[in-house]
N, C-alpha and C positions, 0 to 999 in steps of 0.2 A: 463456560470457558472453552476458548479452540486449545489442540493441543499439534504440540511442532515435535517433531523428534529428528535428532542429528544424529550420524552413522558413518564409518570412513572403514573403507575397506581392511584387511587385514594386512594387504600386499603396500599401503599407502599409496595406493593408485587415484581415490576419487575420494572426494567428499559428495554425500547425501546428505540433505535434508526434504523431508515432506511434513506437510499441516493439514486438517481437518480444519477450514476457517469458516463452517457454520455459521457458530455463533457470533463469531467479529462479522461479518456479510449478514448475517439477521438482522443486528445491530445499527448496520450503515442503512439499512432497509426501512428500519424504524424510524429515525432519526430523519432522513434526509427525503421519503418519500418518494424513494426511486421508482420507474416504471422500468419493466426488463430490460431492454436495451441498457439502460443506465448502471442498472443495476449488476449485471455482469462486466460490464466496463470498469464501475468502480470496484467491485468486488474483487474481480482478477487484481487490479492496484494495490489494493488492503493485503491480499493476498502474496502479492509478490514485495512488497516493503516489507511485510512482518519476515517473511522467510529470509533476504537481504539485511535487514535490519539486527537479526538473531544473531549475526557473524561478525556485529561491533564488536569492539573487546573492552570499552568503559562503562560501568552505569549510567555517567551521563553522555554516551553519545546516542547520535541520533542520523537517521538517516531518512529525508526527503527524495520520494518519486514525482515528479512534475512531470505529466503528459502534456505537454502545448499542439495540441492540433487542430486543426482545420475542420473536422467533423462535428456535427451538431450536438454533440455531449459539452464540445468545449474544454474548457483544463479539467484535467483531473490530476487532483493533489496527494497525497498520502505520507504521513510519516512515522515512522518505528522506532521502538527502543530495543536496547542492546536484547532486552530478553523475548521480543517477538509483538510486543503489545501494540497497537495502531491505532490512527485515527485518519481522517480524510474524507474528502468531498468531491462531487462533481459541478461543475459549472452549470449545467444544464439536466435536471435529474430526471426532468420528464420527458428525455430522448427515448425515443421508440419505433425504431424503426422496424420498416417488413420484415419479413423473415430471409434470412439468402434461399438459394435454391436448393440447399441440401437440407433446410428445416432448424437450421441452426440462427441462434441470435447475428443478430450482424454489426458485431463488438470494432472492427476494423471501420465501417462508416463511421459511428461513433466517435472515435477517436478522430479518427482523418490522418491525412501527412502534417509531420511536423518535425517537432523536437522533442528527445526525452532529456531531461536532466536530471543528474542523480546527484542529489548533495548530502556529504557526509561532515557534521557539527562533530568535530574528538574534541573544542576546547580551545580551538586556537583562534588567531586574529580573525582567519577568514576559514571560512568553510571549506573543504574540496568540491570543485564541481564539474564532476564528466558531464558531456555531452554526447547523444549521437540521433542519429538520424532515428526517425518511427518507420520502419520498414512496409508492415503491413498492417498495425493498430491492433490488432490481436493479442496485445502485450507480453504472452508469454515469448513469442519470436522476437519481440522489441528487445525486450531484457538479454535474451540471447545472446541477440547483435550486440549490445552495450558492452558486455560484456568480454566478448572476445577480438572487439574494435577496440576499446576505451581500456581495456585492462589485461587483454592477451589472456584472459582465462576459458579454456575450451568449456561450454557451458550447454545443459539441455535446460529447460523451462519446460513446464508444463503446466497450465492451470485452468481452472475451470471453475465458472458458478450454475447451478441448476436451478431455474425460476419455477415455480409452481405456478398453478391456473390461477392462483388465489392472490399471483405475484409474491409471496415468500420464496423464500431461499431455501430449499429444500436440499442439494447439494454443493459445498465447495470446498475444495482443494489447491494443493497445489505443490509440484517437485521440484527441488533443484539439487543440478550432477555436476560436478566440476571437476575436471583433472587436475590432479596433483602435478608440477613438475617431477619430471623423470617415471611418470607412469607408461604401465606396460600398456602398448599400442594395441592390442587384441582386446584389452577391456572394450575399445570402442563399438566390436562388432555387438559384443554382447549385449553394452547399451541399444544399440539402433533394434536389435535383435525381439528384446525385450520392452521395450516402449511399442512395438508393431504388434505385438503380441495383446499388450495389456488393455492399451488401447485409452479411451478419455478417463481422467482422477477419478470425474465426482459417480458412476456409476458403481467405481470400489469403493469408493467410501461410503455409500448407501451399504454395501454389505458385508464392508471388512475395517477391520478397525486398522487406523493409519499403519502400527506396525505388519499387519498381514500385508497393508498394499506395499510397503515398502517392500518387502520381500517378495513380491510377484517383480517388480521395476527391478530387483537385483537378484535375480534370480539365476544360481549359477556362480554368484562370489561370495567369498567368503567375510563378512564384512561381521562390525560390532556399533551397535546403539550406543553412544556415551554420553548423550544427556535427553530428558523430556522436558519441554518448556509447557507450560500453559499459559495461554497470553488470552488477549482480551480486546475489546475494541473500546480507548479508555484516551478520554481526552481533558488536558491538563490545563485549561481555562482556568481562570479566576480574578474572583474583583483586583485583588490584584496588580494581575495581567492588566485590566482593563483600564485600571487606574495611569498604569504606566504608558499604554497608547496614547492616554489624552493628554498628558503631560508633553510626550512627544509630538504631541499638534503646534504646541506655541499657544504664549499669551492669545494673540490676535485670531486664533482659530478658535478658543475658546471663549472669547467674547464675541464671536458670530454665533455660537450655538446656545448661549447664554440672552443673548435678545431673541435668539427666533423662537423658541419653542419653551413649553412649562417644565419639557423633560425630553432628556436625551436616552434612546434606547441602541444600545452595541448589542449585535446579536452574534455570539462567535459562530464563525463557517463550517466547526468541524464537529459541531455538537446539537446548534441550533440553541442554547441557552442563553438567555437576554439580560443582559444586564442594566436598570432602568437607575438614571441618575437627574435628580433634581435641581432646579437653578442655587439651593444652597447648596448642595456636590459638589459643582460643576464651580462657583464660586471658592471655596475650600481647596480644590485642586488647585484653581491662579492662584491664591493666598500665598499657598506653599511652594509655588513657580518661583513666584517675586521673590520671595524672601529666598531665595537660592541663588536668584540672579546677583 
């Protein structure tokens, strides 16, 4: 399990939250057969939904990250529940690109220029859905921007995936700092102060446990933890689900897939789990179309 911990100053100046999302980015690792590049593209994503996602206020909401860019990774998608849990994909997971010049993944080609959209499901007819521009694909900056374009809230991001030789996920993180309306303006210096200081997530959370790094990141305020999530990289497929696609094809889509093939196979995108359906299935499904119609 990753674990997320929320934090608000004393003075109600900022909101914290930071995540150790190992385990959720092991997971995406497993499942999806990412190569590094990818791998930290999607990872930061997972990463920055689950932290975003924590700050719903309904069990069933939910909140969708869509990277659309331009870069050879392609979309990347992501989506969280109110309590930090996630799942998501990349369009292209064996991007791999050189290294930049500083020895760093080169997570910004990957993505490329695009669009982010951020869609938030509370229940109602139609979803909310901010937009803004992919500034430099690095996503933690993207999210930034989003944030203080699309919703006026002054925001730092920080996030980060560490690939091993072996391509495992051996570190990832990730922070978010948000002011409060009517917070005291000096906090700011001490944010910039102390992010120069700390320097990238995932080398503290190799040697400190999330709440130590938090307190390196707020170091100087006087702030209090008031809840620990532990979340998961957990994705909510099912026959089901999958019953209810085909249904939504129409009669005549399902008597195309009903003459071509012995067996229809759906593979969901966010898990890789295949669900295999037979021309009696696939006939049962129409049965129960008609007799609706």
């Amino acid at each position: 399990m990753s674990k997320l911990i929320r934090a608000m100053t004393r003075d109600g100046s900022l909101r914290a939250l930071l995540m150790d999302s190992r385990d959720i980015v092991s997971r995406a690792v497993e499942i999806h057969k990412t190569l590094p590049t990818a791998t930290a593209a999607l990872g930061r994503t997972l990463t920055a939904a689950s932290l975003m996602g924590s700050l719903l206020s309904e069990k069933t909401d939910l909140l969708t990250l869509r990277f659309k860019g331009d870069g050879e990774g392609g979309t990347i998608v992501a989506t969280s529940d109110y309590m930090g849990n996630v799942r998501g994909f990349i369009q292209n997971p064996l991007c791999d690109l050189p290294l930049k010049e500083n020895g760093k993944l080169d997570v910004g080609g990957c993505v490329g220029k695009g669009l982010l959209y951020v869609l938030r499901d509370t229940g109602g007819v139609e979803p909310y859905v901010g937009i803004s521009n992919i500034i430099s694909g690095e996503i933690a900056e993207d999210i930034a921007y989003y944030y203080a374009s699309s919703e006026q809230i002054p925001t730092v991001c920080a996030l980060g995936v560490l690939v091993d030789r072996d391509y495992s996920c051996k570190s990832s993180g990730g922070l978010l700092l948000q002011l409060l309306p009517f917070s005291d303006e000096s906090i700011v210096d001490k944010i910039e102060s102390n992010i120069l200081k700390a320097g990238n997530i995932t080398p503290l959370l190799i040697k400190h446990s999330p709440e130590e790094v938090l307190s390196i990141y707020l170091d100087g305020m006087e702030y209090d933890i008031f809840d620990e999530l532990e979340c998961e990289y957990r994705c909510e497929c099912s026959r089901e689900k999958t019953d209810a696609a085909l249904v939504s094809l129409g009669v005549s889509e399902l008597d195309k897939m009903i003459s071509s093939s012995e067996k229809t196979e759906l593979t969901c995108q966010f898990c890789d789990r295949v669900y295999t359906y037979s021309k009696g299935d696939l006939l049962q499904i129409k049965s129960r179309l008609e007799k609706n119609d």
